[in-house]
PASEBA-1860 file (N, C-alpha, C; in nm, 3 decimals):
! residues 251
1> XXXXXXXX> -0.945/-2.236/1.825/-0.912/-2.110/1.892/-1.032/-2.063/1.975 ~ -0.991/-2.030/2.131/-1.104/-2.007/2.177/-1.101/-1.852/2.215 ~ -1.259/-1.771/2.259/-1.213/-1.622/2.177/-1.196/-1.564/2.374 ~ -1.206/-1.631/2.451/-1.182/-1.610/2.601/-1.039/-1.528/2.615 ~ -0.937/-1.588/2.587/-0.820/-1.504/2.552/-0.818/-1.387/2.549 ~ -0.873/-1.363/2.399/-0.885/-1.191/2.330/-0.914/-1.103/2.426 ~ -1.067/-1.184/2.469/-1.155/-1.088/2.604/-1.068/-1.009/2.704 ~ -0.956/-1.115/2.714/-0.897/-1.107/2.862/-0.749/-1.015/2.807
9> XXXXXXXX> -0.671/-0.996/2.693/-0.575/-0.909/2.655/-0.645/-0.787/2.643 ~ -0.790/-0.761/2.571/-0.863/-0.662/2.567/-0.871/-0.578/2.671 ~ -0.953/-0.652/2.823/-0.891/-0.630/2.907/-0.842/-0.584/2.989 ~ -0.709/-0.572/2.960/-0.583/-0.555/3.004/-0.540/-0.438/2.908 ~ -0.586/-0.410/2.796/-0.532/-0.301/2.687/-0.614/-0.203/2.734 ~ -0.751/-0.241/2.756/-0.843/-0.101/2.853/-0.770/-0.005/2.973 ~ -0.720/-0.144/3.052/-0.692/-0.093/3.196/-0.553/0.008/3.199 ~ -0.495/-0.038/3.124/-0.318/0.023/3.057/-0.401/0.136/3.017
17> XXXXXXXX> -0.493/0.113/2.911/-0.512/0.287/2.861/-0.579/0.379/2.910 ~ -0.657/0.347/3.025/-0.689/0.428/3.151/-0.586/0.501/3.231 ~ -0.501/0.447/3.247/-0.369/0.499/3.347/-0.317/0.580/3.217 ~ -0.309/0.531/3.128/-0.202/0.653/3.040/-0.291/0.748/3.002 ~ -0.442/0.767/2.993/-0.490/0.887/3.026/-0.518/0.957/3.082 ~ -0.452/0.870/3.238/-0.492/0.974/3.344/-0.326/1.028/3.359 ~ -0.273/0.951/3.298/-0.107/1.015/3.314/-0.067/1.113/3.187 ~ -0.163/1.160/3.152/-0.167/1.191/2.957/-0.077/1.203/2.886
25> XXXXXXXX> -0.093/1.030/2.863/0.026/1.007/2.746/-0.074/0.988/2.633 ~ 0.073/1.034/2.564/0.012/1.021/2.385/-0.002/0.870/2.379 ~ 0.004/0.801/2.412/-0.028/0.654/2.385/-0.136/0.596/2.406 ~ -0.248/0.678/2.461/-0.335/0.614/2.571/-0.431/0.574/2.456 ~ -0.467/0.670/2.360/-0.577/0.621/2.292/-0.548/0.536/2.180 ~ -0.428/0.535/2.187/-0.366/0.401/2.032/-0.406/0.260/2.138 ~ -0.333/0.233/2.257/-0.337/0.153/2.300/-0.497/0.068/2.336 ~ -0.662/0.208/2.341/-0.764/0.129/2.383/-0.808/0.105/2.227
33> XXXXXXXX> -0.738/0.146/2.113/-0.798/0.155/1.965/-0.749/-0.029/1.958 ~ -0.628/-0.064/2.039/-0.554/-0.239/1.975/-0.638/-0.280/2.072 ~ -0.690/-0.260/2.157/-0.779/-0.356/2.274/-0.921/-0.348/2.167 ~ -0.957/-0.249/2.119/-1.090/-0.257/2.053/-1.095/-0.362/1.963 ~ -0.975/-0.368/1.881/-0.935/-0.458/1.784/-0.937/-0.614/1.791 ~ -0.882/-0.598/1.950/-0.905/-0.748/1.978/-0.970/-0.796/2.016 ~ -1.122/-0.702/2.076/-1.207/-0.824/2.107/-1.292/-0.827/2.046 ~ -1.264/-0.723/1.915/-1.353/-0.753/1.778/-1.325/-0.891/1.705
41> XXXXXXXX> -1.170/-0.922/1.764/-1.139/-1.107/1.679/-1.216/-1.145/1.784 ~ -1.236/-1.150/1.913/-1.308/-1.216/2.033/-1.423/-1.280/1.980 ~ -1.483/-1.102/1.953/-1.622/-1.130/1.886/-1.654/-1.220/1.785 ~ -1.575/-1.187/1.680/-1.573/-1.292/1.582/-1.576/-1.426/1.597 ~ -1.483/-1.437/1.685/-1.441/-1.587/1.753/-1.532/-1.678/1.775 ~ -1.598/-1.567/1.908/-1.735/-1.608/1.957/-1.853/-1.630/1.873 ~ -1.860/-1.600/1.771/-1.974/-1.624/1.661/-1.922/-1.695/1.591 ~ -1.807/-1.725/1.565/-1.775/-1.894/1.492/-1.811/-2.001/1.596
49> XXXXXXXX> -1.796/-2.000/1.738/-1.794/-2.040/1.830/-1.954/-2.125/1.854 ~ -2.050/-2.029/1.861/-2.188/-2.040/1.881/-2.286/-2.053/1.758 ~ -2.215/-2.031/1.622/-2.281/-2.057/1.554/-2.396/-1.925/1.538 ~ -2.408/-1.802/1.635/-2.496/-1.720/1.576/-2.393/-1.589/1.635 ~ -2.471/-1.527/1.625/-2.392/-1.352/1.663/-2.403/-1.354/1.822 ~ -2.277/-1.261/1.896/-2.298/-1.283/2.061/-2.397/-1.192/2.100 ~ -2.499/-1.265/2.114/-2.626/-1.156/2.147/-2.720/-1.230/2.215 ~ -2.696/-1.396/2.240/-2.812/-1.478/2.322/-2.795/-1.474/2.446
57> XXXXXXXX> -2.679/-1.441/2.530/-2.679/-1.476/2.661/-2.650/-1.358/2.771 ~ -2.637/-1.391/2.872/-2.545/-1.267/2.931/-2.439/-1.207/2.927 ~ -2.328/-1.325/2.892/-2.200/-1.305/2.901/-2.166/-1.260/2.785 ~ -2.221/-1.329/2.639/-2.197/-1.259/2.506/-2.284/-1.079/2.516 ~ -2.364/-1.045/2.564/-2.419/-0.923/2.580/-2.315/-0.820/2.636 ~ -2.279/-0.876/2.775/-2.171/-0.800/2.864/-2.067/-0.778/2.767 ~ -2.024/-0.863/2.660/-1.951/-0.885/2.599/-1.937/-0.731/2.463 ~ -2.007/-0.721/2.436/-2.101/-0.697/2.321/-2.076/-0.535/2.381
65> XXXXXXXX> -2.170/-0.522/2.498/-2.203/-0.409/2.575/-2.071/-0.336/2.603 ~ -1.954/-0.410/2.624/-1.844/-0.316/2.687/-1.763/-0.250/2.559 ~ -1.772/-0.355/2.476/-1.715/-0.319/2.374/-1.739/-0.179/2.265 ~ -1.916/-0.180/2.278/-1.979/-0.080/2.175/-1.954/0.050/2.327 ~ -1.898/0.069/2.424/-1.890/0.169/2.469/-1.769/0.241/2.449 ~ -1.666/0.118/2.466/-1.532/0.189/2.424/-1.515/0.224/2.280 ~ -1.607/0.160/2.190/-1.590/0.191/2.018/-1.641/0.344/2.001 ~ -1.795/0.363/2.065/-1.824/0.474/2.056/-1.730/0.556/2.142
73> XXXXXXXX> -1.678/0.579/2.243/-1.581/0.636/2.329/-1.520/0.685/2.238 ~ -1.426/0.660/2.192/-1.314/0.629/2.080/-1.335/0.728/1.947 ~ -1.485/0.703/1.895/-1.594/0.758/1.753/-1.544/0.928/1.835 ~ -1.582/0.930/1.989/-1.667/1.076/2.016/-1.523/1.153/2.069 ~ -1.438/1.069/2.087/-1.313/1.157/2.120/-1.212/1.185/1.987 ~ -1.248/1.134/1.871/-1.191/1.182/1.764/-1.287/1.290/1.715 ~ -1.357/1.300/1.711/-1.493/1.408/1.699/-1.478/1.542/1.764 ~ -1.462/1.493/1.877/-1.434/1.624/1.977/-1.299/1.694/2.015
81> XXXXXXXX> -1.183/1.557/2.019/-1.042/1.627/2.046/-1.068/1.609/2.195 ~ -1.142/1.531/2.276/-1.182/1.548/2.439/-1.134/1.416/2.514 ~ -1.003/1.391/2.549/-0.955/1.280/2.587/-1.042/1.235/2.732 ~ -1.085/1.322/2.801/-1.165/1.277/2.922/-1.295/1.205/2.835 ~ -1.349/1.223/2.773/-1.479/1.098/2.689/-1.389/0.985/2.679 ~ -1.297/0.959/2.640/-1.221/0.833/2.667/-1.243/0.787/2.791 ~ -1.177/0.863/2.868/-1.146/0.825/2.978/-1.267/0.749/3.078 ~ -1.348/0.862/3.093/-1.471/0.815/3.196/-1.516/0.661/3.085
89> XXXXXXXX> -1.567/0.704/2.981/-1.636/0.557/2.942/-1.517/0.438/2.881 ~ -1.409/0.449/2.886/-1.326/0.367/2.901/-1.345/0.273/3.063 ~ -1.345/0.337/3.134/-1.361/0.256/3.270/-1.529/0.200/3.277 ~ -1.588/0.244/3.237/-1.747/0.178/3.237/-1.685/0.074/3.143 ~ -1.633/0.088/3.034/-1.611/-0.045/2.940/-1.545/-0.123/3.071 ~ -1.419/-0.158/3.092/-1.356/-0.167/3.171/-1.395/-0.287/3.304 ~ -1.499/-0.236/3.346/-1.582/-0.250/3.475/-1.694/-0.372/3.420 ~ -1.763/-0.336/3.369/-1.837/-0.428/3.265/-1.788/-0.512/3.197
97> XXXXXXXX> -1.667/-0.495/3.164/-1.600/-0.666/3.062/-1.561/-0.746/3.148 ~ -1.486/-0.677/3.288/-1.447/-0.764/3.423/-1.559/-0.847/3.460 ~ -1.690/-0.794/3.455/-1.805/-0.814/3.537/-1.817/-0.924/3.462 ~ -1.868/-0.979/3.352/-1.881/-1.041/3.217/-1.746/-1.184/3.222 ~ -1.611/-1.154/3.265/-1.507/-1.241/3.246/-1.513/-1.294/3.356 ~ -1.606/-1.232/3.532/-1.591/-1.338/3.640/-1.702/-1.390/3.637 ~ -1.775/-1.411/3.543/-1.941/-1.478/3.562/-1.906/-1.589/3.569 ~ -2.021/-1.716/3.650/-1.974/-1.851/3.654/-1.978/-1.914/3.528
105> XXXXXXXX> -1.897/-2.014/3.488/-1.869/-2.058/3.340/-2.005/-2.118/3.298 ~ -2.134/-2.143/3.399/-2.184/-2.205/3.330/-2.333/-2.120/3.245 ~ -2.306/-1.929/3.271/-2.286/-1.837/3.204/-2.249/-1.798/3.057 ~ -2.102/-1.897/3.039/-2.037/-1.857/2.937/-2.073/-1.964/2.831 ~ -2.108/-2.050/2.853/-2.144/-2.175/2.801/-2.196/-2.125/2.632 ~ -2.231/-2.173/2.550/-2.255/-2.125/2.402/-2.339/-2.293/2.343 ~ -2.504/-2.225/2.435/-2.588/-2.351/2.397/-2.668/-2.308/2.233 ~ -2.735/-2.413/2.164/-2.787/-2.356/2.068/-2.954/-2.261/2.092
113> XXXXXXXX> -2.936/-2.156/2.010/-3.069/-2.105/2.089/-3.206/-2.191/2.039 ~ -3.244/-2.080/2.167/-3.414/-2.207/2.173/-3.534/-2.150/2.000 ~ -3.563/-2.162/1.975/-3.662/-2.158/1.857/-3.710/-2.033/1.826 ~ -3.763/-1.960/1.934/-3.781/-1.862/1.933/-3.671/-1.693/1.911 ~ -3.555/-1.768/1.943/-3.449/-1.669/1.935/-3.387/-1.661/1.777 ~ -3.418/-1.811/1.733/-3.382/-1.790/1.616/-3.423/-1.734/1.511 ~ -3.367/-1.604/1.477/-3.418/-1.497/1.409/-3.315/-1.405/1.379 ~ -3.338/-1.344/1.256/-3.244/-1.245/1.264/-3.286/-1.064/1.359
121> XXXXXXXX> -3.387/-1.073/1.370/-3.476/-1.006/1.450/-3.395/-0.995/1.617 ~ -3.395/-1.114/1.640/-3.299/-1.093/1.755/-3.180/-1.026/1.749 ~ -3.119/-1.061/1.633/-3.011/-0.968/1.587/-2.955/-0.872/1.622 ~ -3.106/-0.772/1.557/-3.130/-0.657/1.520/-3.164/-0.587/1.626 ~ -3.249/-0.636/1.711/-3.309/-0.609/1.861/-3.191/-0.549/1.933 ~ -3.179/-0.723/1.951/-3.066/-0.681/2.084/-2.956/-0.583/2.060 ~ -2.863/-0.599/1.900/-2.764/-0.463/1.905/-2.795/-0.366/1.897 ~ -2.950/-0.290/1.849/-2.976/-0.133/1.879/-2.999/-0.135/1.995
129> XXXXXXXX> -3.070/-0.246/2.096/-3.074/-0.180/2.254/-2.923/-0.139/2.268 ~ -2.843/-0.232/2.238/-2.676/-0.195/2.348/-2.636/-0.057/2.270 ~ -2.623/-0.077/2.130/-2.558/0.061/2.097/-2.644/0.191/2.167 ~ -2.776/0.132/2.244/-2.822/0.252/2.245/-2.792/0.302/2.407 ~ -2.790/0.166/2.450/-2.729/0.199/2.599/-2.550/0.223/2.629 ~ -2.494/0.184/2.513/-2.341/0.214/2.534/-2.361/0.362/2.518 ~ -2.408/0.450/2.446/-2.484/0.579/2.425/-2.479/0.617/2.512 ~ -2.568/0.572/2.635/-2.620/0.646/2.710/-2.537/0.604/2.858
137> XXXXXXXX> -2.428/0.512/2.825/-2.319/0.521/2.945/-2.198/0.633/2.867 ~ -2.188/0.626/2.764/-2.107/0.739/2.730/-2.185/0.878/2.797 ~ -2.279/0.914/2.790/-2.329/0.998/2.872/-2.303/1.041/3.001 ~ -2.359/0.914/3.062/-2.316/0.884/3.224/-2.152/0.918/3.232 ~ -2.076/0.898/3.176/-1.951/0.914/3.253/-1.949/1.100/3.236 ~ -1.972/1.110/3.087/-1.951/1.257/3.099/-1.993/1.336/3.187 ~ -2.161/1.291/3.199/-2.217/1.393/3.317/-2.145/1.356/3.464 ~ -2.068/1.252/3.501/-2.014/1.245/3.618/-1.929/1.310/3.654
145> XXXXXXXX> -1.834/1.361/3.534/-1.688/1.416/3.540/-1.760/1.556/3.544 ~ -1.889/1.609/3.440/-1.915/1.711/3.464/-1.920/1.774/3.591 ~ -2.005/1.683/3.705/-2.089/1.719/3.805/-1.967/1.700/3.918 ~ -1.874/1.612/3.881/-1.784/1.604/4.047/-1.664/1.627/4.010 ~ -1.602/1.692/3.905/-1.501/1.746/3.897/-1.484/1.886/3.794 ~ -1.647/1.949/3.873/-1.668/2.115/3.827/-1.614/2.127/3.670 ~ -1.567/2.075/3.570/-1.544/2.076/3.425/-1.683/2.136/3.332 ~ -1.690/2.249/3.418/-1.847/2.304/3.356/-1.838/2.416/3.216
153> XXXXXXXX> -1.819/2.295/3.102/-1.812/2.348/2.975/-1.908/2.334/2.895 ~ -1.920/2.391/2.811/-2.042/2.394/2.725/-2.010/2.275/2.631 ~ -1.887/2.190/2.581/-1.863/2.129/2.488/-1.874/1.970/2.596 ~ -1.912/1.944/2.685/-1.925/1.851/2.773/-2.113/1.821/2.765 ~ -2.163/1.946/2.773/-2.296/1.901/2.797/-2.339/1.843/2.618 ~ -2.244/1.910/2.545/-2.327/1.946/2.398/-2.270/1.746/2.371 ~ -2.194/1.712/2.437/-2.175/1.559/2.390/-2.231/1.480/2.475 ~ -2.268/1.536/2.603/-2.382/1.456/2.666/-2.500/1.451/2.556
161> XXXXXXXX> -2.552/1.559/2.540/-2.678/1.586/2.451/-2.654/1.469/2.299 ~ -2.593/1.468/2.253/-2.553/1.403/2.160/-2.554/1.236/2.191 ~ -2.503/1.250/2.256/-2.499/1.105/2.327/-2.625/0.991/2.347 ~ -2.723/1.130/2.415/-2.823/1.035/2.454/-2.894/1.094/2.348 ~ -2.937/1.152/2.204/-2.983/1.174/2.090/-2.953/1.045/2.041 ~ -2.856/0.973/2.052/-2.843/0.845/1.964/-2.856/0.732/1.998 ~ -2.860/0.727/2.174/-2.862/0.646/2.251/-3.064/0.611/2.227 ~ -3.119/0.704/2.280/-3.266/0.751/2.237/-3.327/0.690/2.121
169> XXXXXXXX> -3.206/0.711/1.989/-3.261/0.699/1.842/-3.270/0.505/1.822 ~ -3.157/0.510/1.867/-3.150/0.338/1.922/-3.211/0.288/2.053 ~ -3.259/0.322/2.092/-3.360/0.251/2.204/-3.501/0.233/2.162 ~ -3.523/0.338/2.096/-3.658/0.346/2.026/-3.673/0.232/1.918 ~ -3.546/0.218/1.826/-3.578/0.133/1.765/-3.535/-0.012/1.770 ~ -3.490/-0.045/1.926/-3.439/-0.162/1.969/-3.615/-0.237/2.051 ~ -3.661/-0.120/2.081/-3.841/-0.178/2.143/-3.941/-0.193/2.048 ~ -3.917/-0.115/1.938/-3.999/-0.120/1.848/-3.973/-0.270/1.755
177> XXXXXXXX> -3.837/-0.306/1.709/-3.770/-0.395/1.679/-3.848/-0.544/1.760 ~ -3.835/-0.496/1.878/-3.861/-0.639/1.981/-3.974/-0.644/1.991 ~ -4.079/-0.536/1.956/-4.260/-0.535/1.962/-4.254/-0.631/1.825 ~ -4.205/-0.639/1.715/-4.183/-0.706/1.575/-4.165/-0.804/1.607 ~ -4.042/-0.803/1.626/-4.018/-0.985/1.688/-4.107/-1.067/1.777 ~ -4.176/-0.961/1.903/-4.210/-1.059/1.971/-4.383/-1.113/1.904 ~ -4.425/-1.019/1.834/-4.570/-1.077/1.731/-4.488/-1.171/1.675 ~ -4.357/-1.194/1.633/-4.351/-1.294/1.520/-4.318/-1.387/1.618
185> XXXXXXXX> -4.301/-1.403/1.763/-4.209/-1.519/1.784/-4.354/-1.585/1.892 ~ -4.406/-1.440/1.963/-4.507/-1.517/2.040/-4.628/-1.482/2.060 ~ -4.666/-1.426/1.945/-4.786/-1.384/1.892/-4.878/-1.226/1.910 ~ -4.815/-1.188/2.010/-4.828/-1.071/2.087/-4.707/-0.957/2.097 ~ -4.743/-0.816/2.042/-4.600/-0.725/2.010/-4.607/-0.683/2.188 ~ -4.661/-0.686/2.290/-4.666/-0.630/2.406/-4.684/-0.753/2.558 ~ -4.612/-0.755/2.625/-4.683/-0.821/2.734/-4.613/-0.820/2.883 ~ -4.612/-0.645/2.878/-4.545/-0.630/2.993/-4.437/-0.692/3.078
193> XXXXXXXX> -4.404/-0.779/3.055/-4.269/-0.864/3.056/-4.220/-0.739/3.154 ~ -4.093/-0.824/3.237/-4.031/-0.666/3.349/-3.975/-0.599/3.252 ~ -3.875/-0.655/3.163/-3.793/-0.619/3.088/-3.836/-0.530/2.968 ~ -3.946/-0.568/2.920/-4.001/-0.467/2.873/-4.086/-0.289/2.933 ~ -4.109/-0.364/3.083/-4.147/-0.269/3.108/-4.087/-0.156/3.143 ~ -3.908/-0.232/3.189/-3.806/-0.145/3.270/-3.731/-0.046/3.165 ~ -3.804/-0.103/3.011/-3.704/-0.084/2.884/-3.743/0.034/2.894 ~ -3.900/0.034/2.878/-4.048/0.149/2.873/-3.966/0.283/2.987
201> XXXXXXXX> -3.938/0.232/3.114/-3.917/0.326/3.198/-3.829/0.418/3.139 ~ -3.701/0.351/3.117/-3.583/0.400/3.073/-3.589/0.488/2.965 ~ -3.694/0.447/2.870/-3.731/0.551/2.770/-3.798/0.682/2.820 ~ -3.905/0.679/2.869/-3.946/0.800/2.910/-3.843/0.874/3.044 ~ -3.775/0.811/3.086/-3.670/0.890/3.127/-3.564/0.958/3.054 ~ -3.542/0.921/2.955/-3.447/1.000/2.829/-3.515/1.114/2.756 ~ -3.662/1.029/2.767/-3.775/1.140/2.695/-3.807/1.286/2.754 ~ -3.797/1.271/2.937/-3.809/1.329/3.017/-3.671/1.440/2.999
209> XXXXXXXX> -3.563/1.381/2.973/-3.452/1.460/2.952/-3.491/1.563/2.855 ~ -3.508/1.568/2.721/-3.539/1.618/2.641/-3.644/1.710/2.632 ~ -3.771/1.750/2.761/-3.869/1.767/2.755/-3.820/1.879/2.839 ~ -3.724/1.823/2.979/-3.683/1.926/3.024/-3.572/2.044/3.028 ~ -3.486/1.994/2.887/-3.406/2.083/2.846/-3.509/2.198/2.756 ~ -3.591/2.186/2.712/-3.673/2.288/2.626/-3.732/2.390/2.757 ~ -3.738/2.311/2.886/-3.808/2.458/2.956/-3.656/2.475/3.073 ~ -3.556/2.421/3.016/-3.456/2.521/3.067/-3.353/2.464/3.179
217> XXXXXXXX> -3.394/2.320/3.163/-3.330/2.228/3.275/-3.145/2.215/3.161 ~ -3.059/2.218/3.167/-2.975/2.230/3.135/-2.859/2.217/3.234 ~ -2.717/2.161/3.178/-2.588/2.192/3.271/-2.596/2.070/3.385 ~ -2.587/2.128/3.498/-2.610/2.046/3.613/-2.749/1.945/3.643 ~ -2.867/2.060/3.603/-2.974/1.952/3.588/-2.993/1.866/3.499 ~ -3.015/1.857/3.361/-2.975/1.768/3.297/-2.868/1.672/3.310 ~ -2.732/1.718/3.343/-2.642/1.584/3.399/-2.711/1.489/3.469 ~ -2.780/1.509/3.611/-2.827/1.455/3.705/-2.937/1.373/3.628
225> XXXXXXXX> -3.050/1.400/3.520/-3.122/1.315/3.437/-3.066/1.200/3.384 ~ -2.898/1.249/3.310/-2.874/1.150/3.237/-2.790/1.075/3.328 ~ -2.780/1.091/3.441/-2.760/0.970/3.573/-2.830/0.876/3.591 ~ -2.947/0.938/3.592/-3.027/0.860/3.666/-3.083/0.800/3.537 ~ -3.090/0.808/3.466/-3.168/0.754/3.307/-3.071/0.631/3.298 ~ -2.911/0.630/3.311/-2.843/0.545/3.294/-2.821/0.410/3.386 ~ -2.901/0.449/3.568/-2.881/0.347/3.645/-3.018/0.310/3.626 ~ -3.138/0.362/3.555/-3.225/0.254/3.525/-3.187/0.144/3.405
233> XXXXXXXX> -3.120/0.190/3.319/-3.046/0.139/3.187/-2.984/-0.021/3.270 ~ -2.901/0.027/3.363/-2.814/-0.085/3.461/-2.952/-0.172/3.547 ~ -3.020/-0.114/3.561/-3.151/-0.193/3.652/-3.199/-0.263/3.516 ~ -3.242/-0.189/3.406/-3.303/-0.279/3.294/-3.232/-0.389/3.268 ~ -3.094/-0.336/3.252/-3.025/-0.485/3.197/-3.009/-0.566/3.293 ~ -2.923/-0.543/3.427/-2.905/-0.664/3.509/-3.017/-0.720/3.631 ~ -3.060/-0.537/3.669/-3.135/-0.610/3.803/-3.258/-0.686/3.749 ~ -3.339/-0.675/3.641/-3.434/-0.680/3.643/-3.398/-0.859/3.553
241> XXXXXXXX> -3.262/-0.901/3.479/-3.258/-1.028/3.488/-3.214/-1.088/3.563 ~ -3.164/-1.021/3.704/-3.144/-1.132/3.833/-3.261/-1.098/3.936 ~ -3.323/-1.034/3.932/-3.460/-1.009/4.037/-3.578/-1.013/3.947 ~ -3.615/-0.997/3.838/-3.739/-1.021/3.803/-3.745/-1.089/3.649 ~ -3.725/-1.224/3.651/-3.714/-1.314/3.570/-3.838/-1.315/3.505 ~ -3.818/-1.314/3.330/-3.954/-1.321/3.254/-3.921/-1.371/3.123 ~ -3.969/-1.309/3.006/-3.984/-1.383/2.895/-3.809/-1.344/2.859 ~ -3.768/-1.244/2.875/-3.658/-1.203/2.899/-3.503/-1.275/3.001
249> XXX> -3.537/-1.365/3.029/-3.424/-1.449/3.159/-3.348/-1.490/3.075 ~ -3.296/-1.549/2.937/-3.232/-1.607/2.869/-3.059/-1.473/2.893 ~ -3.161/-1.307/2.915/-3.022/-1.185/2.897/-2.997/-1.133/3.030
END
């Protein structure tokens, strides 16, 4: 059984439950809860598949990445009762699993990893970065809907805020994680690597968020932070492994 399938009904259960929340049917969020479901067998699949967890390549990441956005999506709209948190980060899932299912196959490929990856450390790494960046695209959509379709509520910013509180809590400990690993794998917890450095950026831009809600940046300004915090997030992960290749090129 190969787990390509799942990916691709998944999908297709996203894109259906986008339209029925913009058409607001009661169906919309049962329908992205059976897409979640299935590319959790995907996932599975894919780690019988490769023999380790999908976390070595790009395509298992993209993989990985779309998924922990619509799960959390899903977590924060039963929480809140706020079907638009579906909605916006339903389509970031969405957009990202497409991106991930047209990569060239030789992308998708499921080689054994190189020596250094083998670890459970990698593990651990790589899924607090994503949960921490699915976080902080759950963010991004909110502050988008905030900022361009005037929805200027107080229960919008308070799940932005939330958002990137956990997104933050997991980023911190997805670098700190990879400073561990990388003493154990290549002798040195630091070495400016892009990817590390773009990780670095991205942090003190979340940090920056937080620094400037205490002297009063809030609402509209803060949205606009957690924009821009999120297209460095998108520069960390992709631009900086198709334009600045380093110890990091394997993601």
């Amino acid at each position: 059984m190969h787990s390509s399938p799942f990916f691709i009904i998944s999908l297709i259960a996203y894109g259906l439950s986008i339209l029925l929340y913009l058409t607001r049917s009661r169906w919309a969020t049962s329908v992205a809860i059976v897409g979640v479901i299935i590319q959790t067998i995907g996932l599975v699949i894919r780690t019988v598949e490769a023999h380790h967890l999908p976390f070595a390549n790009l395509y298992e990441s993209i993989i990985f990445f779309s998924w922990s956005i619509v799960l959390l999506s899903l977590i924060m709209e039963k929480r809140y009762k706020i079907r638009m948190v579906s909605t916006s980060a339903l389509l970031i899932g969405f957009i990202i699993l497409l991106l991930g299912l047209f990569l060239p196959s030789g992308y998708k490929a499921s080689t054994p990893l190189m020596p250094a990856l083998q670890s459970h450390w990698l593990e651990f790494h790589v899924a607090t970065c994503f949960l921490g960046y699915a976080a902080f695209a759950l963010a991004f959509g909110i502050s988008v809907v905030y900022l361009f379709l005037k929805k200027d509520t107080a229960i919008l910013e308070e799940i932005t805020y939330k958002s990137i509180t956990i997104g933050f809590i997991f980023l911190t400990i997805g670098i700190i994680s990879g400073a561990v690993w990388a003493k154990y794998a290549w002798g040195r917890c630091w070495s400016w690597d892009p990817k590390e450095t773009w990780a670095f950026i991205t942090w003190l831009i979340y940090a920056l968020y937080f620094h400037l809600r205490t002297i009063g940046w809030r609402k509209k300004k803060s949205a606009w932070i957690a924009i821009i915090g999120f297209l460095a997030v998108i520069f960390t992960y992709l631009g900086v492994t198709f334009l600045l290749p380093g110890l990091h090129s394997y993601m």
